[in-house]
N, CA, C and O of each residue as an XYZ file, in Angstrom:
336
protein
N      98.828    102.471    -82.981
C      99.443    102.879    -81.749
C     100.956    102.846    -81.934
O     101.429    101.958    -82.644
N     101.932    103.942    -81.224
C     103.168    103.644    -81.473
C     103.447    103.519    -80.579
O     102.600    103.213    -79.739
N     104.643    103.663    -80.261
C     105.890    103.104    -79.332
C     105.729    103.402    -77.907
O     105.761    102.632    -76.947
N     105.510    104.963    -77.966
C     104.927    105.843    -76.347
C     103.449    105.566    -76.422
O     102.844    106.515    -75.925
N     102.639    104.624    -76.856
C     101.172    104.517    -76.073
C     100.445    105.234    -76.734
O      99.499    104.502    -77.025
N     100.206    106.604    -77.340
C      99.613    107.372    -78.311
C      98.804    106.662    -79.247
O      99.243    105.756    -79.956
N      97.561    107.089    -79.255
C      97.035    106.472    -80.792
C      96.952    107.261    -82.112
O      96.924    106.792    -83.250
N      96.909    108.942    -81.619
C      96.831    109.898    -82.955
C      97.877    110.949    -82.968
O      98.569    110.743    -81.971
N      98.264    111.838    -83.532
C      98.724    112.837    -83.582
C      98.540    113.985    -82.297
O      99.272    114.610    -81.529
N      96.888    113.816    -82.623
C      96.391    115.307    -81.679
C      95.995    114.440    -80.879
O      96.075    113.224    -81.053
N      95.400    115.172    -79.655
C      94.771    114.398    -78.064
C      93.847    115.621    -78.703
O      94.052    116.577    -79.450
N      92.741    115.069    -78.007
C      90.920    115.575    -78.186
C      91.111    116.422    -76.769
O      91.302    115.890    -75.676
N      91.044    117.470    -76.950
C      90.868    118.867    -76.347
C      89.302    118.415    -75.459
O      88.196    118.100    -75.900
N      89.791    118.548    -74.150
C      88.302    118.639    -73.445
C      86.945    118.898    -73.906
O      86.725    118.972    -75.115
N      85.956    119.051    -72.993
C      85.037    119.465    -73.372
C      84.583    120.855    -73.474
O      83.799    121.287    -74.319
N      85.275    121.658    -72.327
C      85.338    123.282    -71.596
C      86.110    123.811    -72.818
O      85.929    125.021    -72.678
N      86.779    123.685    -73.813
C      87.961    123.958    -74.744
C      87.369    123.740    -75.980
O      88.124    123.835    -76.947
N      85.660    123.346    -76.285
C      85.483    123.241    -77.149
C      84.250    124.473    -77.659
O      83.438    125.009    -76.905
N      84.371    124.662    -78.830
C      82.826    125.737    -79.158
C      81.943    125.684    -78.522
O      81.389    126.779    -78.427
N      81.400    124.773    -77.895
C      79.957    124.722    -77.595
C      80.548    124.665    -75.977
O      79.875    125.506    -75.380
N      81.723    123.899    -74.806
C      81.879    124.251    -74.223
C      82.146    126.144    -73.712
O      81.706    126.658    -72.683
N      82.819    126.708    -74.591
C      82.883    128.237    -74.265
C      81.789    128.805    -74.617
O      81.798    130.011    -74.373
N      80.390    128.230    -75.325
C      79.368    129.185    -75.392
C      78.742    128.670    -74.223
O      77.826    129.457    -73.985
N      78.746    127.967    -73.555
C      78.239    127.330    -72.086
C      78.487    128.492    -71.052
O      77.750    129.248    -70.418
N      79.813    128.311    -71.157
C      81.078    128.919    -70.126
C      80.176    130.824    -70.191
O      79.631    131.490    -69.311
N      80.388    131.040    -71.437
C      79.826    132.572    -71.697
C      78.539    132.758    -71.194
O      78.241    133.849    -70.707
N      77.692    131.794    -71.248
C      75.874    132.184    -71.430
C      75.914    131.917    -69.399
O      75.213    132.511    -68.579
N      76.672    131.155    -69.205
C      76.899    131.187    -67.578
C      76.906    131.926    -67.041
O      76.199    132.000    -66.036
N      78.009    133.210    -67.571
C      78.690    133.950    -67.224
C      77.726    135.233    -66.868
O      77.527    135.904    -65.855
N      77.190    135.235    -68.316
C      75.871    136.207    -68.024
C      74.788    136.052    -67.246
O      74.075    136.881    -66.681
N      74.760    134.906    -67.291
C      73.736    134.311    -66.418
C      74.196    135.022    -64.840
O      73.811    136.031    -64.249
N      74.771    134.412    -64.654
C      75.480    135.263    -63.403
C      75.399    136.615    -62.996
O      74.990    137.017    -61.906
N      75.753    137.189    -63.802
C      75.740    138.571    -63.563
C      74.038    139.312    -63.449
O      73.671    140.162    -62.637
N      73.313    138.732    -64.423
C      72.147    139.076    -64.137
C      71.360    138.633    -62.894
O      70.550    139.311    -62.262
N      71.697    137.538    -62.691
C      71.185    136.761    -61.042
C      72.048    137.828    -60.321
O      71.207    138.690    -60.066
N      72.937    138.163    -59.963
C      73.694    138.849    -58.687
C      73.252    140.466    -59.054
O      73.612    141.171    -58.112
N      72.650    141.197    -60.023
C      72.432    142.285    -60.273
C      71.148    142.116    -59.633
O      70.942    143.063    -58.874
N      70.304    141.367    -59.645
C      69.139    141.465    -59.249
C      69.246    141.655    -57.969
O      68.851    142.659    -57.375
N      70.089    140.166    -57.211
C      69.580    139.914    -55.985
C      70.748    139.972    -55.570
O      71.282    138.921    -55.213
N      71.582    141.402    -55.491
C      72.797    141.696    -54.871
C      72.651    141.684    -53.319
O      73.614    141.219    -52.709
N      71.421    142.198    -52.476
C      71.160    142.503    -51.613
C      71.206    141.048    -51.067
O      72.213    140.948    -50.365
N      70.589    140.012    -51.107
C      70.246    138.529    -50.793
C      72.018    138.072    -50.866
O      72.716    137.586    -49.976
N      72.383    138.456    -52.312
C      73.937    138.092    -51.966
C      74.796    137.857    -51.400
O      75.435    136.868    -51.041
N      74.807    139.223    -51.288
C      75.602    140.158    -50.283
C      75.279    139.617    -48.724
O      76.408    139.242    -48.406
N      74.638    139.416    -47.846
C      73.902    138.713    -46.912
C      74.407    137.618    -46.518
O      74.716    137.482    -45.334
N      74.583    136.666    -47.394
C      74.887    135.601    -47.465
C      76.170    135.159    -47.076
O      76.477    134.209    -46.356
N      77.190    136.359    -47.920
C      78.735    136.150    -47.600
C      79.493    135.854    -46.605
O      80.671    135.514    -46.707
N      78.846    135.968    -45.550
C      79.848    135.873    -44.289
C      79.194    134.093    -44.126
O      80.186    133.375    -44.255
N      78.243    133.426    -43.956
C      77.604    132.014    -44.343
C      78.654    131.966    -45.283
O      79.687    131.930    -44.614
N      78.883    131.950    -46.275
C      79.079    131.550    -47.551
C      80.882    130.860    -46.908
O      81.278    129.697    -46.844
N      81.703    132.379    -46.475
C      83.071    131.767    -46.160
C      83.039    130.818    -45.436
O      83.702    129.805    -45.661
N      82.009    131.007    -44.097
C      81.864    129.707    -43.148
C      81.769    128.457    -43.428
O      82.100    127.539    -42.678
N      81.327    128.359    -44.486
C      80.853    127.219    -45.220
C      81.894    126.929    -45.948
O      82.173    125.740    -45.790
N      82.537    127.406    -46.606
C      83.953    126.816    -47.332
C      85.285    126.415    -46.402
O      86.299    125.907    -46.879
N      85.130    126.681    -45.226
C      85.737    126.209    -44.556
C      86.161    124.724    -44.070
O      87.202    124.070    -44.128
N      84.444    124.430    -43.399
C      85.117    122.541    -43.545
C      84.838    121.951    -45.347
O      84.942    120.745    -45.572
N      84.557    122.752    -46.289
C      84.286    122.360    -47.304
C      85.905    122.009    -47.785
O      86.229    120.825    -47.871
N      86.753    122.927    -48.047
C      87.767    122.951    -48.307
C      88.993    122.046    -47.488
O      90.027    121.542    -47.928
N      88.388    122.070    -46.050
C      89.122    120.858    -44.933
C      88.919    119.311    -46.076
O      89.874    118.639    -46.464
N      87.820    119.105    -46.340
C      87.602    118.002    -47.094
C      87.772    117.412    -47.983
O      87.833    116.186    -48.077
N      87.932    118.650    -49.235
C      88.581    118.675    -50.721
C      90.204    118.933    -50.229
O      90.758    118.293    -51.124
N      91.028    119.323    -49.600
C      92.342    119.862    -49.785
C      93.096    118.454    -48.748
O      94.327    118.452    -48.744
N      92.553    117.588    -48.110
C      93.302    116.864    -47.193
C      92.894    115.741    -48.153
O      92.783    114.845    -47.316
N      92.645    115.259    -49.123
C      92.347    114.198    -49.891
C      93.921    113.388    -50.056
O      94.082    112.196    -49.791
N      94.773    114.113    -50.442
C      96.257    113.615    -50.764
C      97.208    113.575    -49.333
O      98.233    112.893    -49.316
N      96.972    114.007    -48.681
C      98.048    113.232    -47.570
C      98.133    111.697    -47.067
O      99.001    111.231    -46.328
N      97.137    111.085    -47.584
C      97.068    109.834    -47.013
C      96.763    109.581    -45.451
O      97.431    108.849    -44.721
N      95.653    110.308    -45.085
C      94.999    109.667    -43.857
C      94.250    108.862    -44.219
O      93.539    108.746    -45.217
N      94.532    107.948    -42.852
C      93.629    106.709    -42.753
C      93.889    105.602    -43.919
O      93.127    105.154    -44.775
N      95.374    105.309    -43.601
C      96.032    104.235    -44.574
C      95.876    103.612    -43.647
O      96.688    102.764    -44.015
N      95.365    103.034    -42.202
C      95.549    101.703    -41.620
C      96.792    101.555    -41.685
O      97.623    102.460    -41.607
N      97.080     99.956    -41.890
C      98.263     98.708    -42.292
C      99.019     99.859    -42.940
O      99.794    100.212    -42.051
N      99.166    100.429    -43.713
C      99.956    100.823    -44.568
C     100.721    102.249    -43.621
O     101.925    102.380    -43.843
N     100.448    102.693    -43.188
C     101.022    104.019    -41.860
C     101.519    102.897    -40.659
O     102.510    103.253    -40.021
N     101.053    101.875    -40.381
C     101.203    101.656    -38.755
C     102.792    102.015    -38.291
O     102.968    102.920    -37.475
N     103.781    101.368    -38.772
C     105.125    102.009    -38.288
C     105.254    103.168    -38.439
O     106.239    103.394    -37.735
N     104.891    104.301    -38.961
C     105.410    105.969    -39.952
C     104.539    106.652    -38.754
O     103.536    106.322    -38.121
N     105.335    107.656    -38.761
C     104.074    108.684    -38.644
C     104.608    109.715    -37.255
O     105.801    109.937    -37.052
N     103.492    110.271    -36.380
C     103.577    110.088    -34.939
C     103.892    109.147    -33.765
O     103.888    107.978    -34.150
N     104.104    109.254    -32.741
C     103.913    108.202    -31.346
C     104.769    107.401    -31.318
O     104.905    106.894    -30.204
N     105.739    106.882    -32.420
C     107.028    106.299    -32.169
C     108.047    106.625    -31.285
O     108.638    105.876    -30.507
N     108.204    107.860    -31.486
C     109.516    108.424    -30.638
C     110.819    108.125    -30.890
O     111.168    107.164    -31.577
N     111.400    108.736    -30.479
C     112.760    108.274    -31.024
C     113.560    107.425    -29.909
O     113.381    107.699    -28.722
N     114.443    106.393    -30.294
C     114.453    104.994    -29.508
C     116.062    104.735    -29.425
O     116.497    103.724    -28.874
């Protein structure tokens, strides 16, 4: 180990970045396309559900980093103080 924490030269490249990750990624890919060629109609159908659904999905994944619901740690900050 040196000085900055490092133990090797190279850092180990993910898993998605590796041969067998991009033949995953590829055989997916096709995979895909043959499922939605088939059942474009069922698809297609679906889409307007589908956005609805990413809606509070995305409320849930995208508000992770603001820090709601710090308790103790917000009580002075925030709203409802007012200015004094």
């Amino acid at each position: 180990m040196d000085r900055t924490g490092t133990v090797g030269a190279e850092a180990k490249p993910s898993w998605w970045r590796t041969r067998a990750g991009v033949a995953v990624i590829g055989f997916a890919l096709i995979a895909a396309f043959y499922v939605l060629r088939e059942h474009w109609g069922h698809a297609f159908g679906a889409l307007p559900y589908l956005i609805l659904l990413a809606c509070p999905v995305m409320h849930l994944f995208m508000h992770h980093g603001h820090g709601h619901g710090g308790g103790e740690q917000n009580a002075g900050l925030g709203r409802g103080n007012g200015a004094k």
